[in-house]
Each structure stands twice: as structure tokens, then as C-alpha cells.
N, C-alpha and C positions, 0 to 999 in steps of 0.2 A: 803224141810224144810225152807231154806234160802227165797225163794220164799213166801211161807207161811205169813213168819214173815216180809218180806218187805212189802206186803202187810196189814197185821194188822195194820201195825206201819200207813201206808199209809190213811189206816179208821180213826186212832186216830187222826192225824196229821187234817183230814178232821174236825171231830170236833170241833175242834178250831177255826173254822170260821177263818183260814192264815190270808184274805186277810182286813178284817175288822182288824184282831190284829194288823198285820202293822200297817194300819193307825192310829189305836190309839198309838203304839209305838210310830208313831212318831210325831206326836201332843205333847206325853210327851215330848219328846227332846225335842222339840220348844221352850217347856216351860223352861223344864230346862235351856237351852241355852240363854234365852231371861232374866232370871234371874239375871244374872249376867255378870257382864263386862270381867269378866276375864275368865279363864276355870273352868269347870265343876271338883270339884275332881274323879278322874276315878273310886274311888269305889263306889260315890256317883250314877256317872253315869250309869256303869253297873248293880249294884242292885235294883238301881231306876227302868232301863227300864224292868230288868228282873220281880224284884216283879207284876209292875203293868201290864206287857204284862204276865204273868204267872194268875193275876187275872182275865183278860179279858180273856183269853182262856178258864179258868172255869168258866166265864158265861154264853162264846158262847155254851159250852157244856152241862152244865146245861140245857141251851136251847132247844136244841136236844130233851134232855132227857126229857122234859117236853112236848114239843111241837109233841112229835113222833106221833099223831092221823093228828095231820094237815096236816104237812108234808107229810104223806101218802095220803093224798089229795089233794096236790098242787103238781102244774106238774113242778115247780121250783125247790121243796125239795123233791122229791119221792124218790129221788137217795142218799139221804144222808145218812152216816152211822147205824143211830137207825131204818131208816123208812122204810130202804131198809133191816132190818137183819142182814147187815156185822157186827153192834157188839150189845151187849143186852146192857137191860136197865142198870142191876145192875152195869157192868161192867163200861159201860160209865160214871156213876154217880161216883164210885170210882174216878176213871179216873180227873174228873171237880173236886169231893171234895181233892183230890191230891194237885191238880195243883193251887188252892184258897188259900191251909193251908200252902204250898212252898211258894206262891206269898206274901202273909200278914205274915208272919214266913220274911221272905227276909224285909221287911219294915220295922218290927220291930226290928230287930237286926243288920242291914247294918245302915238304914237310920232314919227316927224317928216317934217317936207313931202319931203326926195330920198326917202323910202320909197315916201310916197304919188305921188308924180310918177312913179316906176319902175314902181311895181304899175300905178297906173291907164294906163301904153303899152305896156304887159305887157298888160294885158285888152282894149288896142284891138288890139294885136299880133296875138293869137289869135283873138278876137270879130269883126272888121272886116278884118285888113286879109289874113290867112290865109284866114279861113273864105269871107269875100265876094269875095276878088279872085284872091289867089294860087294858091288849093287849087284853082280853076278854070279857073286862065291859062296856068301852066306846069309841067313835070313835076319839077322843081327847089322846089316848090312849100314841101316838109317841110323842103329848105336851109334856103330864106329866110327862111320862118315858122318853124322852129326856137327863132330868138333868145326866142320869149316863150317857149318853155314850157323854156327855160334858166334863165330868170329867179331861178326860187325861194331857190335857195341864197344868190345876189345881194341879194335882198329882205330876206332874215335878215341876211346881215354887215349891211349898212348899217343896219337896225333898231335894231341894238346900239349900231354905230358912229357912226351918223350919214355915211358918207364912204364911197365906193366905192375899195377898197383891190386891189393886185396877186392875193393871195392869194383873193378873191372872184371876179374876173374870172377866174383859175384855173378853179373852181367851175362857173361857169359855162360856160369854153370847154369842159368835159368833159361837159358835158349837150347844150350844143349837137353836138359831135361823136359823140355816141354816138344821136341821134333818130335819122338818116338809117338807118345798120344796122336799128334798133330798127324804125322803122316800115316800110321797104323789104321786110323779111322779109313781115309782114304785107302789105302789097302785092300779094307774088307770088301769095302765098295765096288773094286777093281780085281777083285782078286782072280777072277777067271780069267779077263786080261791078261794077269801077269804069270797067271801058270799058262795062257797060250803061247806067250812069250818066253816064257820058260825063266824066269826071272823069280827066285828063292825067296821070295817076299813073307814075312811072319803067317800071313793068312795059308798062304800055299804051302806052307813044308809044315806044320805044324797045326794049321785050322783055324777056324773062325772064334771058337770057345774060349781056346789058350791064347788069341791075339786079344779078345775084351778083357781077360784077365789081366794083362800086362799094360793094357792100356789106363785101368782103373789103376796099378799099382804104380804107373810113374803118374797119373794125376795126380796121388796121395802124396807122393813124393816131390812132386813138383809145388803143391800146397805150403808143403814143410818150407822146403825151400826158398819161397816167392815171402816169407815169414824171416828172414834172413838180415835183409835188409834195413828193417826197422828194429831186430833184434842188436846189431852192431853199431845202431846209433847213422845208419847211412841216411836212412829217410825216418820221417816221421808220422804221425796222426792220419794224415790225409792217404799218404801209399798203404799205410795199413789198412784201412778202410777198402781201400779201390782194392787190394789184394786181396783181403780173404771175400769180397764181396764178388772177385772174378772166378776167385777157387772157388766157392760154392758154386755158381754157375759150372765151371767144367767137371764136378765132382759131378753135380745133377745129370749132365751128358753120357758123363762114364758110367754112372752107377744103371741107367737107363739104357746104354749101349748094352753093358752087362746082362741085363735081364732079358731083352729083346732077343725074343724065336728068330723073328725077321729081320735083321739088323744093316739091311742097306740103305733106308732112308735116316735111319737117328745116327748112323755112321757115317754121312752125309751134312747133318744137322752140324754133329761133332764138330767135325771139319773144320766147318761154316764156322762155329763159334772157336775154336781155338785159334783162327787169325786175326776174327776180334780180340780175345783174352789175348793174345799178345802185344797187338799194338794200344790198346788201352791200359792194359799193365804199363807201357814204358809212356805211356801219355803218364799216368798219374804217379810213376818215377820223376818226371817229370818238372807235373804241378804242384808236388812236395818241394821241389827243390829249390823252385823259385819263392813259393809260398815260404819257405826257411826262412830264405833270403832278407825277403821283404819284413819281417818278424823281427830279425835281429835289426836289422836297419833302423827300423820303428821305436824298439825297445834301448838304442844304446843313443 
């Protein structure tokens, strides 16, 4: 029995897509953190990350539960809880609509209503209007649906602040500009996958050629960008540093994707390295921030 039940728990737990929800956990901290000079209040902090990693876990879920024909076609997701049988549809969707009405229930009553308003079109964003409509209609699909899984960072400052500020929208235009690369690589990789699937994905309606072209041009872009921060006086010496020291690195993968005949393993590689360059980028957002901190503190 115990067995049994460590295992269900085990399927459910799969749903949530872990290792995606970390990272947007912690993208929100960032933000939280980056909010403010001083600390985070702890109940702010804890119900913050709980609500909005409790919504992004019923998206991922949602996902499943919508996606389960794909999945059973793709040799990436065949194994995944809905596609493989370990749990049914009805069940899972409970499950996601749970974990959604916990997560924006937790924002409304801990922290405050623009939170909860932004998370819960953050969870239609991904759950409804990506998963059901976009991811299906156009090859532009990761553009447009993008915006929600930008969100996180966005979700933290205003938690703290209440207010959607420049420096948040920052945050976010950098998550939003860095999916396209991030997921297109994986794309290439998959792409036959996803035209068995029948899923309009950049590699499959247009090719592998024009998907590394675009991949290099939002890296360029994404370079500029990630340069942003230290140009408005947000961060300092140190993010600058970790920044163009992480652009070169993902320029080196794209310029490399680019050239490659073969392009399934350094599209791969890609991958691999732009979820490091992302959570290393907001680590050294970060350890500017505090490092400031500590400087003025010292110096007055």
C-alpha cells in the first residue's frame, strides 16, 4: 500500500513539470529580492513563492492534461504521467485545477489582488491560450506565448511592491526574449516529433536553416538586452560582467548551431546551456544587488 501511494504521489509530483517550476520560483525571488533594499517580509516571501509556484505547477498540469495525444507521440513525453496511463485525465485536471485555486486563493489573501490578477492571465496565458490555441495554430507560437512563462520575475517585484515598476518589466522583457532561442533549439532536436505530431513548430513549417537564423538573431538581441540593466543604473560592475561573459557563451552556441550541417547535438548543447545562462544571469542580478548593498552600507 505504502508503495502504491509513494508511487501516485510520485506521477502527481511528475505533472508539475519540478524542474521548469523551480526555475520560475526562482526567477520570482529574483524579483522579489531585487525589489527592495532591505528584506523581503517572510510572509510576503513565502506566500509569494508558494502562490505563484502552486500556479505554474497547474499549468504545467493543465498541459499534460490537454497535450495527452502529443505526448503519446513524442518519444520525449511518451513516459509522462497522462500519456503513459499512470493517472487519468479527470483526475489530473482536478489535480492542476487544485493547485491554481490554492496558488491565486494564497495571492489574494497573503499578498495583493495586481499579484493575483497577473498570476491568474499568467496561468490562462500558458494553460488556455498557448497550450489550446497557439502551440497549435502558428509556428510563432513560443513568440506569443512566451509572455506567461516571462511572468515570474514580474509576479515577485509586484508581490513586494504592490506596482508594476520599469525595472520589473526589464525582468521580464529578458525572459521573454531569451524562450524563443531557448526553446527553438530544442525544436530542432525534436522536430520530427513534432511534425508527427502535427504541431507547427518553427523547424517544421519553415526548416532547420531559417529556425538557426532566428535563433542567432534573438541571441543578438537578447545580448543587447541583458546590457539594459546596467545601462539604467539597475545593476552594476559585477551583472555586467556575469552578462556579457554569459552572452558570449550563448552567442558561441548560436553562432555554432548556425554553421552545423548536423545540428542535433550542438542544438542540444544549446538548450543545455541557455537554462544555465538563465539562472546564472538572475544569480548574478542577484549578487550585484546585494554586493550594492553592502558598498553603500560600508561607504556612508
Amino acid at each position: 500500500m505504502t508503495t502504491l501511494t509513494m508511487t501516485t504521489w510520485s506521477q502527481y509530483y511528475k505533472l508539475t513539470k519540478p524542474k521548469v517550476v523551480y526555475l520560475i520560483v526562482f526567477t520570482a525571488m529574483v524579483g522579489m529580492l531585487l525589489a527592495v533594499d532591505g528584506a523581503v517580509p517572510l510572509d510576503i516571501f513565502v506566500f509569494g513563492l508558494l502562490g505563484i509556484g502552486f500556479a505554474a505547477a497547474s499549468g504545467a498540469a493543465i498541459n499534460h492534461v490537454v497535450d495527452e495525444r502529443i505526448d503519446q507521440l513524442m518519444e520525449r513525453t511518451k513516459d509522462r504521467p497522462i500519456a503513459s496511463g499512470d493517472i487519468g485525465q479527470g483526475k489530473a485536471l482536478v489535480f492542476a485545477l487544485s493547485l491554481g485555486a490554492i496558488g491565486i486563493a494564497m495571492l489574494l489573501v497573503f499578498i495583493n489582488v495586481l499579484t493575483a490578477i497577473l498570476t491568474f492571465f499568467s496561468l490562462v496565458g500558458y494553460a488556455l491560450i498557448y497550450t489550446m490555441y497557439l502551440k497549435r495554430a502558428t509556428p510563432q507560437n513560443i513568440v506569443l506565448g512566451g509572455a506567461a512563462g516571462a511572468a515570474p520575475p514580474l509576479l515577485g517585484w509586484t508581490a513586494v511592491t504592490g506596482q508594476v515598476e520599469t525595472e520589473a518589466l526589464l525582468l521580464f522583457l529578458i525572459i521573454f526574449i531569451w524562450t524563443p532561442p531557448h526553446f527553438w533549439a530544442l525544436a530542432i532536436r525534436r522536430r520530427e516529433e513534432y511534425a508527427k505530431a502535427d504541431i507547427p513548430m518553427l523547424p517544421v513549417t519553415h526548416g532547420v536553416y531559417f529556425t538557426k537564423i532566428q535563433i542567432l538573431l534573438y541571441t543578438i538581441l537578447l545580448f543587447i538586452v541583458t546590457l539594459v540593466p546596467f545601462l539604467i543604473q539597475m545593476s552594476g560592475l559585477i551583472y555586467l560582467a556575469g552578462a556579457v561573459s554569459l552572452g558570449v557563451g550563448f552567442l558561441y552556441y548560436a553562432i555554432k548551431l548556425y554553421r552545423d550541417d548536423e545540428p542535433n547535438v550542438i542544438a542540444m548543447k544549446t538548450f543545455g546551456y541557455s537554462i544555465f545562462y538563465l539562472s546564472v544571469l538572475f544569480g548574478f542580478l542577484l549578487l550585484d544587488h546585494y554586493a550594492r548593498i553592502l558598498i553603500r552600507l560600508y561607504l556612508s
